[in-house]
N, C-alpha and C positions, 0 to 999 in steps of 0.2 A: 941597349937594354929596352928601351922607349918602342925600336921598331918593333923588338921580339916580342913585346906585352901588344902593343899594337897589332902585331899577325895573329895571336894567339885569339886576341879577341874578336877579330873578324874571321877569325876561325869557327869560333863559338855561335857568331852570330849569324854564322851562312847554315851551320848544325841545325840551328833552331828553325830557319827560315824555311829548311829543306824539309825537317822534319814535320813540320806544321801541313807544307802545302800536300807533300806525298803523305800524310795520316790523313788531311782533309780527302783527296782523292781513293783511299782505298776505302776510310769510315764511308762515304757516300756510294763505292764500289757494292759495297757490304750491307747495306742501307737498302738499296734500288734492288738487289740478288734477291732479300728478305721477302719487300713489299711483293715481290712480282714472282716469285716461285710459283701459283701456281694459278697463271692466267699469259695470256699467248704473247706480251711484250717480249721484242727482239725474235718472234717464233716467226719465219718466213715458210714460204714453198719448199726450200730447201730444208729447213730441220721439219718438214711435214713426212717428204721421203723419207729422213732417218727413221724416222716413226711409224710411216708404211711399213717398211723391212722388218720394223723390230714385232708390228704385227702379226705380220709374214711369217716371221721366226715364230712365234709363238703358238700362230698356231699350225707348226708341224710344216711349213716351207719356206725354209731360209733358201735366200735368192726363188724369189719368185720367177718362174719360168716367162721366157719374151711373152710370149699369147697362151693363153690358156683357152680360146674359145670365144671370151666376153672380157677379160682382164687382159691389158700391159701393161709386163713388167719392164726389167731394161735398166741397168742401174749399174757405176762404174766401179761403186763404193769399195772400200776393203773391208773385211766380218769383222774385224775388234772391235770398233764402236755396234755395228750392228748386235752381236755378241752381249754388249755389255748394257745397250739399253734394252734389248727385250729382257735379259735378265734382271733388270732394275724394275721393268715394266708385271715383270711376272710376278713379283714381291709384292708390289702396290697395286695391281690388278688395274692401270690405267696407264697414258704414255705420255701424257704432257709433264707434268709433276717429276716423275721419277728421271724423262731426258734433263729436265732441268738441273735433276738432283746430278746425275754424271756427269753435265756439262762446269755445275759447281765444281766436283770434286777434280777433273779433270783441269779445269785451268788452277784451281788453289795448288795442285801437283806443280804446274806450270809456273806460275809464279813464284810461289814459295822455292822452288829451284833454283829460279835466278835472283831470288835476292838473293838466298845465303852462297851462289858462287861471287854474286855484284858484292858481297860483303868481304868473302874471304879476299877478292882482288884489292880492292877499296881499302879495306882495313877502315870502313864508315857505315855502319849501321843506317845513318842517315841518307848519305847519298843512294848504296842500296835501294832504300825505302824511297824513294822520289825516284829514281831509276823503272822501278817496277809501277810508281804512278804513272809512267810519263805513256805507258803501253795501255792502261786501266783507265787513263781519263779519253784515249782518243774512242773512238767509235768503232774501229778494230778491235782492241780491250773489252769494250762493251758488248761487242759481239762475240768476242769470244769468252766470257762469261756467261750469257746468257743466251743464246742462240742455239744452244742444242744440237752441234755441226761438232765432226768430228778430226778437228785439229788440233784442239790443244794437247790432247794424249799422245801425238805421233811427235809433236816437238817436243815434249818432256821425255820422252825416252832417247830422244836421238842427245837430249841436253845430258839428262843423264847419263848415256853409255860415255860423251866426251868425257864429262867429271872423271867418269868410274877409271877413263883410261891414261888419267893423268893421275891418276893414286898409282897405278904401276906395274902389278904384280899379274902373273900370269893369270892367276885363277879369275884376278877383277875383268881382264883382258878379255877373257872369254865371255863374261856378265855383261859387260859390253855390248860384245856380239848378240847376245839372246835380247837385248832390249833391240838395237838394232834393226833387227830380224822383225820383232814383234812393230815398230816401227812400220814396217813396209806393209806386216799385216794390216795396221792403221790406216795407213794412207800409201799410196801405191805411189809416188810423188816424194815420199819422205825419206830421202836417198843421201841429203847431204851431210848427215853424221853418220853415216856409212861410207858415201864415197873420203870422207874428211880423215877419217880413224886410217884407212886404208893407207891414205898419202904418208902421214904422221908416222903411222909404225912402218913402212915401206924405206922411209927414212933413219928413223931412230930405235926399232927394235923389230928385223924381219924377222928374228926366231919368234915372237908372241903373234906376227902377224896370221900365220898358216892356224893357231888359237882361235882367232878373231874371224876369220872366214868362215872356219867352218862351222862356229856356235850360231853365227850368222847367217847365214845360208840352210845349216840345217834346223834352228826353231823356224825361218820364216816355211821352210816346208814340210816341214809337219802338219805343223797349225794349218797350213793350204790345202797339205792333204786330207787331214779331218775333214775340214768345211765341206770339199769339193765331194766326199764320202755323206755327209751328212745332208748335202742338199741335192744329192743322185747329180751330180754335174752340172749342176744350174750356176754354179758359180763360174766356172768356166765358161759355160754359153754366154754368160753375162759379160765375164771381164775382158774375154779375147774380144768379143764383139763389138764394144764399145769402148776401149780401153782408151784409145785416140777417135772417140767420135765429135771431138771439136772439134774436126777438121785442121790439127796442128801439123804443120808442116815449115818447110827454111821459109817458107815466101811468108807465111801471117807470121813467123818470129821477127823478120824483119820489117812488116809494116806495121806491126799492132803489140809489139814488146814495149819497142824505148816509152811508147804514149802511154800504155797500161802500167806501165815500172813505174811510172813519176807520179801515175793517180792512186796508187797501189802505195806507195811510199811519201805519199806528199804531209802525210800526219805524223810522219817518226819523224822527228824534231832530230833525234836523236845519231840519224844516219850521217850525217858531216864527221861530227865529231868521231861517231865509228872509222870512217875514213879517214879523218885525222891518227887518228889510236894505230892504225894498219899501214900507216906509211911510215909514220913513227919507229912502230918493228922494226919494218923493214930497213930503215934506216941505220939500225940500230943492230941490225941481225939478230933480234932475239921475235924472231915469229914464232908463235906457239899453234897449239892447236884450235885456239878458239879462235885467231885470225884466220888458221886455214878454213875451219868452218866458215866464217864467214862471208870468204871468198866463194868455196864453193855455192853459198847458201845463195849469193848474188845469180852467180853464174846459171844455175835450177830455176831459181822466180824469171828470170829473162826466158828461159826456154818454156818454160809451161804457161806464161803468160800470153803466147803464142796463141794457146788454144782459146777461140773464141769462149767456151764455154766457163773459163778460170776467171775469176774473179780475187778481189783484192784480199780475203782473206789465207790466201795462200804466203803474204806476206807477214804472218805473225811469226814465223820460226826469224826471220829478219829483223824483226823489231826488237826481238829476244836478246842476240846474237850480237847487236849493236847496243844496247843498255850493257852487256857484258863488256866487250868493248872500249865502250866509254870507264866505266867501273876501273878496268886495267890501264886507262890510260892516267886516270885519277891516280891509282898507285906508283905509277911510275912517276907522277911528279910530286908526291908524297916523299918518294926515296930521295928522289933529284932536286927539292927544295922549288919546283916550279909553280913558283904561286904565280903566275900571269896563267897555266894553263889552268892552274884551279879554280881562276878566278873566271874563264869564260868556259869552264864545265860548268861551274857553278847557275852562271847568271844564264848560259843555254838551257839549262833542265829545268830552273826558275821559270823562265820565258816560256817554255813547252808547257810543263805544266799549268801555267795560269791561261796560257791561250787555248790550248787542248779542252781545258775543264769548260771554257766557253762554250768553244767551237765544237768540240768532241761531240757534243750532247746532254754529258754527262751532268754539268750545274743543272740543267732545266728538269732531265728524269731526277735527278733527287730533289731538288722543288715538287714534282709531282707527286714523288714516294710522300715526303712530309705531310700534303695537302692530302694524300689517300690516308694516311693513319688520323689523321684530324678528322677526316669525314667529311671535306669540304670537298670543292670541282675539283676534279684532277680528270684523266684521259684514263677512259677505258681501254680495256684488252680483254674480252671476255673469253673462258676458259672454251669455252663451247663457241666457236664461230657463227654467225650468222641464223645464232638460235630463234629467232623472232621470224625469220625471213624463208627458211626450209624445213618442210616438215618434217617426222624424224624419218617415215620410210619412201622418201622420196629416191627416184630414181637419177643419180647426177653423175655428171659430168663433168669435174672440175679440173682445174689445172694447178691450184693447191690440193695436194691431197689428207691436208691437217682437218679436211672441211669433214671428208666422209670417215678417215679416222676417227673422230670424236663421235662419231654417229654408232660406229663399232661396224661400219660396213668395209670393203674391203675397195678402193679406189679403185676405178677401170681404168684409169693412166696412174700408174705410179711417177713417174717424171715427164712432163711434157718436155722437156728438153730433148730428154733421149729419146721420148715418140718420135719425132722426125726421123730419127739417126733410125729407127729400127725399123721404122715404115719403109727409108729408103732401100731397103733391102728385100723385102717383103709386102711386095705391091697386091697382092692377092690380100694380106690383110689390111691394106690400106682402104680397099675397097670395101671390106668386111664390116669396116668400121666407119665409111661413108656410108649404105647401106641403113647401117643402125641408124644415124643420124638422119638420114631421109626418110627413114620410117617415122622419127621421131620417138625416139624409143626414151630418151630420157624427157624427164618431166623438167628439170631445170639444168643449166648449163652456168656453171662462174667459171670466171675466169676475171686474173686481176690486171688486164688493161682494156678498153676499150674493142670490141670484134670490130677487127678490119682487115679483111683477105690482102690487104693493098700492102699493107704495112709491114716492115721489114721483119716486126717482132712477132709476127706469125709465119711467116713466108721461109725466114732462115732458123730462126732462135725455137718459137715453141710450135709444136701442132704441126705445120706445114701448109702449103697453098691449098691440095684437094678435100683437107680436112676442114680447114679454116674457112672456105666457099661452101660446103656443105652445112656449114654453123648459121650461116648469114642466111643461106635461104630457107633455114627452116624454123629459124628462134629470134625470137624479137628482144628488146630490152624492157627487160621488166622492172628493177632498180638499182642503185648506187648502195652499196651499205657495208660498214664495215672498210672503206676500200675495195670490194670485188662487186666486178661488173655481172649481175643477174639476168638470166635470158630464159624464157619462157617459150614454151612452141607456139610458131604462128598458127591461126585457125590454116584447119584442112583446108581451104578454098584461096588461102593467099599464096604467093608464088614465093 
């Protein structure tokens, strides 16, 4: 009797502990989303491009063509998020605000999805909620709340068609499929609750599966076809042309995967104990499909991590994936009476969470949110970049293109990423575009690290060697501000 009042109440008192720290981490979640809706925090080069496009879109050319003359375009993106912010952007007649407002509603999709499947496994409200902290307090969570990048919507759909396809029934099967589908429209990458479903019903129900293909297959091409209709083919020039322009091949998966996987994964606390939960199964033969996903989900982030140009937020459909995971392993020692497993799920999500909220980022931007509603010092993010520093019809060249967006002008590099990728191919405009620059034709140049032709991060990553050489000798440094490096033309008589 003694034990049982004994478990019951450390029962209670892990409820309380969990619920405390994953409420602190989501109120502060919720808190920093508020203060910074509408000023550039967590807004890099890359959520600038989303917002070129969505310009683009707006007015009257979705997927902007590689060269138009005086612009590069070049962009690997899929049109659902493009889609959905200029349409958000058209409502509110500006694009910082309204991305943030999608990127809001987009991860609350996302999240709110894996609590209540972390709930339904769990049969714990609580753990749940400290499950869906533990992704919210790292700096991935952070960023994808507020970063205005277009992942969170292709793993809530890919999260969603699994649900839908463990409810059962033919017609869900097919619903599935159409999110699936719309998935790949998202993100060209977002394969593994697609290739996942495939396995699943391949095994336990092939009459629903030929269902599931084809709703599958046929929303993602529709929707492809419109686009590629509505942008006269520029989406096509765009996507075949860059599709693998990171240079991804067997040789960079093997030399630059396992190191990218570990820095990509070093903040999910979470991922052991997913591996734990999936041997578990296995052990046990009861693998479901949220194990298979998250096998396949590994096996995806290793191949795409390959690509120089992929970075770590390709692992949040992971971090998801393994909070679920974890959730279903929780339940099975719920069923199993496994209080030694609950007791280091317990004090592992404990541990993640309060290190995370450290290390994450997270405690210090909700210090700062607090210190902004107070009125006191906190760190600016102004809505308008480098408002003090560029005038407004100045002619630039930047390599964020958030800088000339806000200006309402139209960026002459939409991604300097894929500038190189598309120079390489088109050496006549490469020159077209040195040319400029030795004319001096722009009045200012930013760009956010220091000009050095020497250095790797112009030479492979942005711009490229002949472009970067022509930067150097025709614009000086003018100042530091904001972060981005400011460069003015030298006098006519300097070399």
């Amino acid at each position: 009797m003694g034990d049982r009042i004994g478990g019951l109440w450390l029962q209670r008192a892990a409820d309380v502990f969990l619920a405390a720290l994953g409420g602190l981490v989501v109120i502060s979640s919720l808190l920093v989303a508020i203060v910074h809706v509408d000023d550039r925090f967590q807004i890099t080069q890359v959520s600038g491009v989303w917002m070129a496009l969505a310009q683009a879109a707006n007015r009257g050319m979705f997927y902007p063509p590689l060269f138009d003359g005086m612009h590069f375009g070049g962009t690997r993106y899929m049109p659902l998020q493009i889609a959905l912010d200029a349409g958000a952007a058209r409502l509110s007649g500006e694009y910082l605000v309204s991305a943030k407002i999608v990127s809001y509603a987009s991860a609350a999709v996302l999240f709110g999805l894996t609590f209540f499947i972390a709930r339904r496994l769990s049969r714990s409200w609580t753990l749940a909620l400290a499950l869906v902290g533990t992704i919210l307090a790292t700096s991935l969570g952070s960023e994808t709340v507020s970063a205005g990048r277009g992942d969170a919507l292709p793993a809530a759909l890919q999260l969603g068609a699994v649900a839908i396809v463990l409810a059962g029934s033919t017609p869900a099967i097919a619903l599935a499929g159409a999110l699936c589908g719309l998935a790949f429209v998202g993100k060209s990458s977002a394969l593994w609750g697609f290739i996942a479903i495939v396995l699943w019903l391949s095994r336990t129900s092939r009459r629903s599966l030929g269902a599931f293909l084809v709703s599958a297959i046929l929303s993602a091409f529709l929707v492809l076809l419109v686009v590629e209709a509505i942008s006269d083919g520029r989406m096509s020039d765009n996507l075949l042309a860059l599709s693998t322009s990171g240079d991804l091949s067997l040789n960079s998966v093997l030399t630059q995967s396992s190191d990218k996987f570990f820095d990509a994964t070093s903040n999910i606390v979470l991922v052991p104990l997913a591996i734990a939960s999936l041997l578990l199964a296995v052990h046990r033969r009861r693998v479901g499909l949220y194990q298979v996903s998250f096998v396949v989900a590994v096996v995806l982030l290793v191949l795409v991590l390959g690509d120089v140009g992929v970075v770590e937020n390709h692992a949040l459909d992971l971090a998801v994936l393994s909070a679920i995971l974890v959730a279903d392993l929780w339940g099975d020692a719920a069923n199993e009476g496994g209080q030694v497993v609950r007791l280091v799920v317990v004090v592992t999500v404990a541990w993640g969470l309060i290190g995370t909220y450290q290390t994450g980022g997270l405690r210090e931007n909700t210090l700062d949110a607090l210190r902004d509603i107070a009125g006191s010092n906190a760190p600016s993010y102004p809505a308008r970049p480098l408002a003090g520093a560029l005038g407004d019809h100045e002619t630039i060249l930047a390599e964020d293109p958030t800088i000339e967006v806000s200006r309402g002008q139209t960026p002459v590099v939409l991604d300097a990423f894929m500038l190189l990728r598309v120079l390489r191919g088109h050496p006549e405009w490469q020159a077209r575009l040195v040319r400029r620059i030795d004319s001096r034709a722009f009045t200012a140049v930013v760009l956010t690290e220091r000009l050095d032709p020497s250095d790797p991060w112009f030479r492979t990553i942005r711009f490229g060697l002949p472009v970067a050489a022509a930067l150097a000798r025709n614009y000086r440094l003018r100042m530091v501000e904001e972060g981005y490096w400011i460069y003015s033309r030298r006098p006519s008589n300097s070399g």
